[in-house]
KEDO-303146 format. One record per atom (N, C-alpha, C, CB): z, y, x. Coordinates in pm, 1 decimal. Glycine has a CB too. Example, Ala and Ser with C-alpha at 12.3 -4.5 7.8 and 13.67 -1.06 7.14 Angstrom:
REM residues 2
RORO         up      north       east
RORO      780.0     -569.0     1319.0
RORO      780.0     -450.0     1230.0
RORO      780.0     -330.0     1320.0
RORO      904.6     -447.3     1130.8
RORO      708.0     -225.0     1285.0
RORO      714.0     -106.0     1367.0
RORO      787.0        3.0     1290.0
RORO      572.5      -59.8     1408.4
REM end
This chain:
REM residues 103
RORO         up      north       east
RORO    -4465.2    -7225.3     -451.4
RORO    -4329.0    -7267.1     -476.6
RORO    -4324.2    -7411.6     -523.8
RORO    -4264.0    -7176.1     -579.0
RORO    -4394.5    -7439.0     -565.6
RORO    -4394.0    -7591.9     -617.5
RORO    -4391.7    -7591.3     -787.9
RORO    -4242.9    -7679.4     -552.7
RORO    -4397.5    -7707.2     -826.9
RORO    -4322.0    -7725.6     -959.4
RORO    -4188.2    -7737.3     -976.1
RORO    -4358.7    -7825.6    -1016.4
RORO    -4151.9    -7664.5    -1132.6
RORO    -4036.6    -7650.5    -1153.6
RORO    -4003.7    -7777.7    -1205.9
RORO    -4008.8    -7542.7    -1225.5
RORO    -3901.4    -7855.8    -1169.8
RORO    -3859.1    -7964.9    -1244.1
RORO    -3831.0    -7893.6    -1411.2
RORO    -3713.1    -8036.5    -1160.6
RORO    -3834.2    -8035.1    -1484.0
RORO    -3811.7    -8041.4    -1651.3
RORO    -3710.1    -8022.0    -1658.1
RORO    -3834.8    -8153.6    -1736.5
RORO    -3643.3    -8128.2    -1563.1
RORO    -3486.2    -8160.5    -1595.8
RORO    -3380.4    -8228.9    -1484.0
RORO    -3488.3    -8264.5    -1717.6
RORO    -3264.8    -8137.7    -1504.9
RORO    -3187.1    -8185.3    -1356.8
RORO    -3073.5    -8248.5    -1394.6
RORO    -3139.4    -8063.0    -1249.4
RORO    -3016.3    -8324.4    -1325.1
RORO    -2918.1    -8417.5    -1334.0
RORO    -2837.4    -8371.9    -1436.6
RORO    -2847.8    -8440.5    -1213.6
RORO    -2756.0    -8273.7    -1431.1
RORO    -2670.3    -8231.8    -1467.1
RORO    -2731.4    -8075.2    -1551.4
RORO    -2576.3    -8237.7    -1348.8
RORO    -2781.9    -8063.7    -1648.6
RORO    -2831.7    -7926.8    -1689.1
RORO    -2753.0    -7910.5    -1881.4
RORO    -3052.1    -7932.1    -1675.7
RORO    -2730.9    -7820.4    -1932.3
RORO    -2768.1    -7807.3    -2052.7
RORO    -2879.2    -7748.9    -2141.4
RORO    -2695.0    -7772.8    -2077.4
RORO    -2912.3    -7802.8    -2209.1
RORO    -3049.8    -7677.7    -2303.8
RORO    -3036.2    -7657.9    -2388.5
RORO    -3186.1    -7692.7    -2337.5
RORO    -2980.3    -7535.2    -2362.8
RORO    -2916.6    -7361.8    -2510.4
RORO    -3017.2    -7429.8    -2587.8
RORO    -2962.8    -7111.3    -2475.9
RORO    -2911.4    -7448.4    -2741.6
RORO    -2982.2    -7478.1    -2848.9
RORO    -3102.6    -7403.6    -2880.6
RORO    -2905.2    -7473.0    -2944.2
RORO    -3095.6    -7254.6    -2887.1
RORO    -3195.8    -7201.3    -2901.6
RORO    -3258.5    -7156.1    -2760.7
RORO    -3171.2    -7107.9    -2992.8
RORO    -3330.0    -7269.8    -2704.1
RORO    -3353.4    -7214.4    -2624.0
RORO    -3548.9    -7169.2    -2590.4
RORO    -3271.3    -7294.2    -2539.6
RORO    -3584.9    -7204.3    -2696.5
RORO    -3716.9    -7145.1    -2733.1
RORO    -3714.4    -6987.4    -2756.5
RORO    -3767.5    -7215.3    -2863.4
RORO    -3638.5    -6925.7    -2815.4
RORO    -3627.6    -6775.0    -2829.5
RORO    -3558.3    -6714.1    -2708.4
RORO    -3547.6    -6735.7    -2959.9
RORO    -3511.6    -6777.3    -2671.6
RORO    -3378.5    -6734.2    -2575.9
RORO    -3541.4    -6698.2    -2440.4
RORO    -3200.8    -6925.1    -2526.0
RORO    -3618.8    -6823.6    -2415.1
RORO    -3717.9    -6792.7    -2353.9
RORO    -3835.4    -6723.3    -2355.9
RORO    -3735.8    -6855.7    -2337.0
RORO    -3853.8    -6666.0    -2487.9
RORO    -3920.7    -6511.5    -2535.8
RORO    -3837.5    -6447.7    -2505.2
RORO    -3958.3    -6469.6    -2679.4
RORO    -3673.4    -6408.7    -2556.8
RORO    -3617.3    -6297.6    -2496.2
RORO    -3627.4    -6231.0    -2359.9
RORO    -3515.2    -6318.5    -2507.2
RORO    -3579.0    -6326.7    -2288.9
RORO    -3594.1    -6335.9    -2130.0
RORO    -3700.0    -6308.8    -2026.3
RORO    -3576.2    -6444.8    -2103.9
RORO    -3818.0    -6412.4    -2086.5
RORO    -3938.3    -6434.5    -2024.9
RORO    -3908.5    -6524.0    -1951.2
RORO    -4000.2    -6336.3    -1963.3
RORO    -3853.2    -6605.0    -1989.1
RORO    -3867.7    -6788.1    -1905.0
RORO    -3726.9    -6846.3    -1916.1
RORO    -3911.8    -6792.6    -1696.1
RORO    -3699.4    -6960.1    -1836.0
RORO    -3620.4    -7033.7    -1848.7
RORO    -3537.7    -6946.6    -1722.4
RORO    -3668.0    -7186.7    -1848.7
RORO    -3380.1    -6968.7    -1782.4
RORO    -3290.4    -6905.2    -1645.1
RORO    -3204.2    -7022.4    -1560.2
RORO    -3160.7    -6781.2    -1706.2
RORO    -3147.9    -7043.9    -1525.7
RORO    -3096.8    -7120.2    -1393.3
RORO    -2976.1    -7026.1    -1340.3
RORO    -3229.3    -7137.1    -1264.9
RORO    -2828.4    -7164.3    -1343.0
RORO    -2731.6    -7082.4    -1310.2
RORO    -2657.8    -7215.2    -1175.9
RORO    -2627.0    -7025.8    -1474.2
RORO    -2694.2    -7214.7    -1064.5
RORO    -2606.4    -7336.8    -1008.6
RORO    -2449.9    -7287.3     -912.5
RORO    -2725.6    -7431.1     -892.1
RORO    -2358.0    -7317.6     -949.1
RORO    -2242.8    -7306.7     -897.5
RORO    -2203.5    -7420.9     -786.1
RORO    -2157.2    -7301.8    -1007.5
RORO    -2175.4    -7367.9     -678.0
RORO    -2130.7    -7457.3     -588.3
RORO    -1988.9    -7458.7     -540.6
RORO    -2206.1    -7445.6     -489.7
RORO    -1880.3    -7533.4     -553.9
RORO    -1754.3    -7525.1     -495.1
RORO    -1710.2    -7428.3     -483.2
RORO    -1739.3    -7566.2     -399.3
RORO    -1711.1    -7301.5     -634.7
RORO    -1672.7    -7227.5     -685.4
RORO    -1657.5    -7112.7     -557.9
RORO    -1570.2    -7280.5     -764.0
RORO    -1757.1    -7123.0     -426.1
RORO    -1777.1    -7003.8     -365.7
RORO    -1896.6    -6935.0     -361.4
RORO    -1745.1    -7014.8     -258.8
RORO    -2033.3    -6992.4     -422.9
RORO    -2159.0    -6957.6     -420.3
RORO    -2194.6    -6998.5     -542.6
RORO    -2235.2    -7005.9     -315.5
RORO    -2286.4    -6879.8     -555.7
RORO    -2410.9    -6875.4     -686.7
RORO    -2521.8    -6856.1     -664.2
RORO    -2406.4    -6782.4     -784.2
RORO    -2632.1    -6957.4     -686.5
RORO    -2761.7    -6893.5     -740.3
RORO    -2783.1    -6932.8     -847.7
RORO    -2876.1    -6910.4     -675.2
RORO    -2836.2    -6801.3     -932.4
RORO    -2889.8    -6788.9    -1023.0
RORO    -3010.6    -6711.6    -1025.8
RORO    -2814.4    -6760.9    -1088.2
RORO    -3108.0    -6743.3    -1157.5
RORO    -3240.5    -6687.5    -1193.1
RORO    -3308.7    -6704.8    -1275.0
RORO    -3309.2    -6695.6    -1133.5
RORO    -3461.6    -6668.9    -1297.8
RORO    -3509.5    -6651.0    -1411.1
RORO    -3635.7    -6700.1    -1320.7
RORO    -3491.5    -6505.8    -1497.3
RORO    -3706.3    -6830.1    -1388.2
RORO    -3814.4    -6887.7    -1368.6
RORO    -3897.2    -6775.2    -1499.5
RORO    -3799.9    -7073.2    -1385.3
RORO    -3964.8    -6711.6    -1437.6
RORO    -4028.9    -6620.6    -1552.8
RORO    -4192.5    -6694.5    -1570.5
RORO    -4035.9    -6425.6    -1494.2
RORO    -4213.3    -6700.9    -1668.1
RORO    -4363.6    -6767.2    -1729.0
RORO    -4449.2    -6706.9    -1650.1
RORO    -4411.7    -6738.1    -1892.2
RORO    -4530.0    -6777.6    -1627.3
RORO    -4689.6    -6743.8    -1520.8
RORO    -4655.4    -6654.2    -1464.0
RORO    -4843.1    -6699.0    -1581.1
RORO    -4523.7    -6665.0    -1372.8
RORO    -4523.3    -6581.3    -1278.3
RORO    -4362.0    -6624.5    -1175.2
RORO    -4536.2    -6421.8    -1359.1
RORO    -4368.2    -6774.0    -1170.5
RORO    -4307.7    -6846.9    -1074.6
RORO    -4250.3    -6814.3     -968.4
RORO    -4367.7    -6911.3    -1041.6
RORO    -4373.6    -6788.0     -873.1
RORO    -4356.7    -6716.7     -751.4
RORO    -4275.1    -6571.3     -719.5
RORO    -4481.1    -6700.1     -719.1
RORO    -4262.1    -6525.0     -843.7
RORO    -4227.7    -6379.0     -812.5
RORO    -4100.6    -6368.9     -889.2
RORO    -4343.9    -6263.1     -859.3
RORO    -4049.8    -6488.3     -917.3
RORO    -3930.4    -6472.1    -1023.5
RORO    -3794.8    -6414.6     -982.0
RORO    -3896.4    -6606.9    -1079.0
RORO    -3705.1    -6336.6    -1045.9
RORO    -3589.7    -6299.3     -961.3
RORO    -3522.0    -6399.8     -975.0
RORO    -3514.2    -6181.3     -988.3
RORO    -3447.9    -6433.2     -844.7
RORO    -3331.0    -6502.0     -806.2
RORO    -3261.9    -6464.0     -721.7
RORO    -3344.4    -6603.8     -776.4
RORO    -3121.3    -6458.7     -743.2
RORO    -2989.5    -6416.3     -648.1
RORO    -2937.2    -6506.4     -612.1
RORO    -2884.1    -6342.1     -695.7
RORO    -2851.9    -6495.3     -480.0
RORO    -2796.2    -6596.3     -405.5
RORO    -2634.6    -6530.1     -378.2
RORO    -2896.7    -6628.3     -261.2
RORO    -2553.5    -6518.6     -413.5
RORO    -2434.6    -6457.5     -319.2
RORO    -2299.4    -6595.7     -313.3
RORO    -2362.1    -6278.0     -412.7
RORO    -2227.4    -6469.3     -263.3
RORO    -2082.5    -6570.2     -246.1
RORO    -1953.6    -6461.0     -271.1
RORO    -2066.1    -6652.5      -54.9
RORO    -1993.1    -6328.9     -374.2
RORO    -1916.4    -6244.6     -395.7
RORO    -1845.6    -6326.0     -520.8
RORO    -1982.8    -6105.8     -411.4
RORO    -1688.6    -6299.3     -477.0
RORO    -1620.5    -6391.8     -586.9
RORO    -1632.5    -6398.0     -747.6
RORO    -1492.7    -6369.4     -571.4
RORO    -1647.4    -6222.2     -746.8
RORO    -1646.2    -6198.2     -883.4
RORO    -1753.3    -6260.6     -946.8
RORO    -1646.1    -6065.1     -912.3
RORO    -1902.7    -6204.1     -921.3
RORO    -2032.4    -6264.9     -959.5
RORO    -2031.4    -6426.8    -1000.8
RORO    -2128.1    -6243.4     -836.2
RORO    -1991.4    -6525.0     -877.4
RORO    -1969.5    -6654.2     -884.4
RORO    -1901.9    -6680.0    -1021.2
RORO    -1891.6    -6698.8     -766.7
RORO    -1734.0    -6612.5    -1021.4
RORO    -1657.9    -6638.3    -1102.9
RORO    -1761.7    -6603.4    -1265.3
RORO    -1517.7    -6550.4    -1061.5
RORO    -1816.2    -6484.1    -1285.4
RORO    -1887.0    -6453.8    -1432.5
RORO    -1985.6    -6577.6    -1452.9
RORO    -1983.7    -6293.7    -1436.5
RORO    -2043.6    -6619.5    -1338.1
RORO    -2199.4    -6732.0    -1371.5
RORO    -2086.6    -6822.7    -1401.8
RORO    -2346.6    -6796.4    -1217.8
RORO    -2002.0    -6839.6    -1361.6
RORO    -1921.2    -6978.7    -1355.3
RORO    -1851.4    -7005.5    -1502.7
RORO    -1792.5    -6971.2    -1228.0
RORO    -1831.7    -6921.9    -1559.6
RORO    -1761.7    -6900.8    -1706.1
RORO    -1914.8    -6896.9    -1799.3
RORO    -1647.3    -6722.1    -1718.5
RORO    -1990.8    -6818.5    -1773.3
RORO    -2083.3    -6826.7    -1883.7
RORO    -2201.8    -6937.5    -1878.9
RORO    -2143.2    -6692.7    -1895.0
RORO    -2158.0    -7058.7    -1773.2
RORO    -2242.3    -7149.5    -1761.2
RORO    -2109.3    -7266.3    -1850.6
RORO    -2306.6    -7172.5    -1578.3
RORO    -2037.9    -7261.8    -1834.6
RORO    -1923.8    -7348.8    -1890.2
RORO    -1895.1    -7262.3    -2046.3
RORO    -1767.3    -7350.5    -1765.3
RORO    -1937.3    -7199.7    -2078.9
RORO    -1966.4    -7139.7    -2252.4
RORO    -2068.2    -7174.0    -2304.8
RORO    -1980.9    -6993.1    -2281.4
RORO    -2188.1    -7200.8    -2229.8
RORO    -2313.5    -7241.6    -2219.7
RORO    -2288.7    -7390.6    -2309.1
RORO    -2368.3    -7248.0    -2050.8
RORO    -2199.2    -7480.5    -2207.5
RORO    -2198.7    -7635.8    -2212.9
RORO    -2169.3    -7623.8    -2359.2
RORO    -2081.7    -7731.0    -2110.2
RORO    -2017.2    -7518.9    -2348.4
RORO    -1905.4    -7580.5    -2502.1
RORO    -2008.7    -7508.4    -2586.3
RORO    -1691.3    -7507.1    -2533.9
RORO    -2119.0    -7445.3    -2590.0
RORO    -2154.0    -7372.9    -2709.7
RORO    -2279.5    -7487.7    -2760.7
RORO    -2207.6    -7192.8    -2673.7
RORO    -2321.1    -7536.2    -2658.3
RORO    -2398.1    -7729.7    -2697.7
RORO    -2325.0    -7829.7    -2750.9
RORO    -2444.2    -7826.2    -2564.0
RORO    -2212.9    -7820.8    -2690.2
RORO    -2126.8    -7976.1    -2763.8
RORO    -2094.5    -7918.5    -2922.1
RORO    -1927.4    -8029.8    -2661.8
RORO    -2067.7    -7790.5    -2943.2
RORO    -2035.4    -7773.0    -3024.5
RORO    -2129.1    -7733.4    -3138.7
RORO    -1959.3    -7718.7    -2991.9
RORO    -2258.4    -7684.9    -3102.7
RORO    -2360.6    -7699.7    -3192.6
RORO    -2372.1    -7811.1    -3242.1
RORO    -2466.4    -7671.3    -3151.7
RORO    -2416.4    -7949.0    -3161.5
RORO    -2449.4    -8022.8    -3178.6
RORO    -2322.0    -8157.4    -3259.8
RORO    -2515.4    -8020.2    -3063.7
RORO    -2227.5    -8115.0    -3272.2
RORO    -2083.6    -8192.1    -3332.2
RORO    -2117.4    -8094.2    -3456.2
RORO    -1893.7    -8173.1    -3232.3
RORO    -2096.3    -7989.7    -3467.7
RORO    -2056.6    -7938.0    -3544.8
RORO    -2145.4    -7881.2    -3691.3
RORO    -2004.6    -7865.6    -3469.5
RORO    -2307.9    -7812.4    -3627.7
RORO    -2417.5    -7802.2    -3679.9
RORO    -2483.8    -7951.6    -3731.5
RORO    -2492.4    -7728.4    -3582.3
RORO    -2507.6    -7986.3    -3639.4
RORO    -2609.9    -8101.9    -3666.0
RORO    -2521.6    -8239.3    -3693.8
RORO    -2718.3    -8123.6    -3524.7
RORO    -2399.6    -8259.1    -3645.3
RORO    -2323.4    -8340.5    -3740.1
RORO    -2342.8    -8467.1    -3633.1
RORO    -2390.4    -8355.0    -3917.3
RORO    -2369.2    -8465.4    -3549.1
RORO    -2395.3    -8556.9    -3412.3
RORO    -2295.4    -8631.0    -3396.5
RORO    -2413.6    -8486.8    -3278.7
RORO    -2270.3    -8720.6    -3297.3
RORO    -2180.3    -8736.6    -3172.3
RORO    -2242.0    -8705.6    -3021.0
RORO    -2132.6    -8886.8    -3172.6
RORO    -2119.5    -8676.5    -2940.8
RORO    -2149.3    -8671.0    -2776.3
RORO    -2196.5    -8791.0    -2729.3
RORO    -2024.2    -8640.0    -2686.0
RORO    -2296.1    -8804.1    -2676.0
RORO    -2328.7    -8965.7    -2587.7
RORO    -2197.8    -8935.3    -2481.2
RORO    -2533.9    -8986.3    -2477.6
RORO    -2240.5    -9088.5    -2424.6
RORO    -2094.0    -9125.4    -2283.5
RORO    -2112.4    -9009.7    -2200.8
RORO    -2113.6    -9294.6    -2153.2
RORO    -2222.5    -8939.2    -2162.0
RORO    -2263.7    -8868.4    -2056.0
RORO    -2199.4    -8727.0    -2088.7
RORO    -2422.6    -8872.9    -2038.6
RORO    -2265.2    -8702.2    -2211.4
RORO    -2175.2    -8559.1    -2255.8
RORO    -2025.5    -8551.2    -2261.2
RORO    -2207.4    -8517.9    -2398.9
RORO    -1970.0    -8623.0    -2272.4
RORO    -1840.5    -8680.5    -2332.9
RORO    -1763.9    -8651.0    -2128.6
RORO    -1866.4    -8910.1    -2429.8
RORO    -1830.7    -8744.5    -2070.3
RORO    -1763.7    -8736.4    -1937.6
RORO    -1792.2    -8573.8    -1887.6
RORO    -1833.7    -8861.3    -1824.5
RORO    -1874.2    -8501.4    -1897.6
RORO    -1924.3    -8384.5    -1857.4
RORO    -1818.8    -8302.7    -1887.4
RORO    -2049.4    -8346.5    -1914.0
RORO    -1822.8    -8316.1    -2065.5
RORO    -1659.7    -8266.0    -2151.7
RORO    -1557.3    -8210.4    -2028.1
RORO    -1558.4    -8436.4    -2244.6
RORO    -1503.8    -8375.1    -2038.8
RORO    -1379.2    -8334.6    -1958.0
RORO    -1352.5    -8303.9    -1809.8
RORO    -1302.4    -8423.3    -1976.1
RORO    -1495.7    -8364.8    -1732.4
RORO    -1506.5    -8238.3    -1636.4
RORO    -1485.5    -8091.5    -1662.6
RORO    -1625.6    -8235.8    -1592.4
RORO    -1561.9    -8074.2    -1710.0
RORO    -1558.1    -7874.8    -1744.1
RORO    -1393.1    -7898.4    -1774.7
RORO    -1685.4    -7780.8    -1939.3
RORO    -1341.6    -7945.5    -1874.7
RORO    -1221.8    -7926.5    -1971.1
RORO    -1088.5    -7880.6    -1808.0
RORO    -1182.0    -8129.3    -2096.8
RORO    -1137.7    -7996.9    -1754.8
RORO     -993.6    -8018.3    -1649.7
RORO     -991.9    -7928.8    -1522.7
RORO     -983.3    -8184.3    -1583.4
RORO    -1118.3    -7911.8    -1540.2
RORO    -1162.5    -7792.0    -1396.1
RORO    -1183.4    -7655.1    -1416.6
RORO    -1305.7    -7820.7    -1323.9
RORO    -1048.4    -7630.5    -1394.6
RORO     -984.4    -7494.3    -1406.1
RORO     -983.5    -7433.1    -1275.3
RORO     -840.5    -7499.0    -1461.1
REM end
């Protein structure tokens, strides 16, 4: 399969996302496309090749990845404002109001 990239253009990383990857057994992956397709999955630790991943274009499915990847974002901006006492860089900030306006 190749290597998994670190990091993609556009990703967030769940504050906790060290436990979150014991819970699971690896890092998960949610990509939404023009709100008619989903893949999502679970890069599972030393075991890459065999990891589950789904592909559909059933509305509902799309629609759930599509909400709990955009709870995902606000549950980062808001750790990180709110916990750790931060600010958003320009990048987060524009991301913001993407998600915000795209209803």
């Amino acid at each position: 399969m190749g290597d998994i990239p670190k990091r993609f253009a556009v990703q967030v990383t769940h504050p906790d996302h060290q436990n979150l990857i014991k819970t699971i057994g690896g890092r998960s992956f949610d990509i939404i496309t023009d709100r008619n397709e989903a893949l999502v999955g679970i890069f599972e630790v030393d075991n890459e090749d065999n990891s589950p991943i789904n592909w559909t274009r059933n509305p509902w499915f799309v629609i759930a990845n599509r909400d709990s990847l955009r709870h995902d974002f606000y549950h980062c901006f808001l750790e990180k404002t709110l916990d750790r006492h931060l600010g958003l860089t320009e990048e987060e900030k524009q991301l913001y109001q993407l998600i915000k306006m795209d209803n």
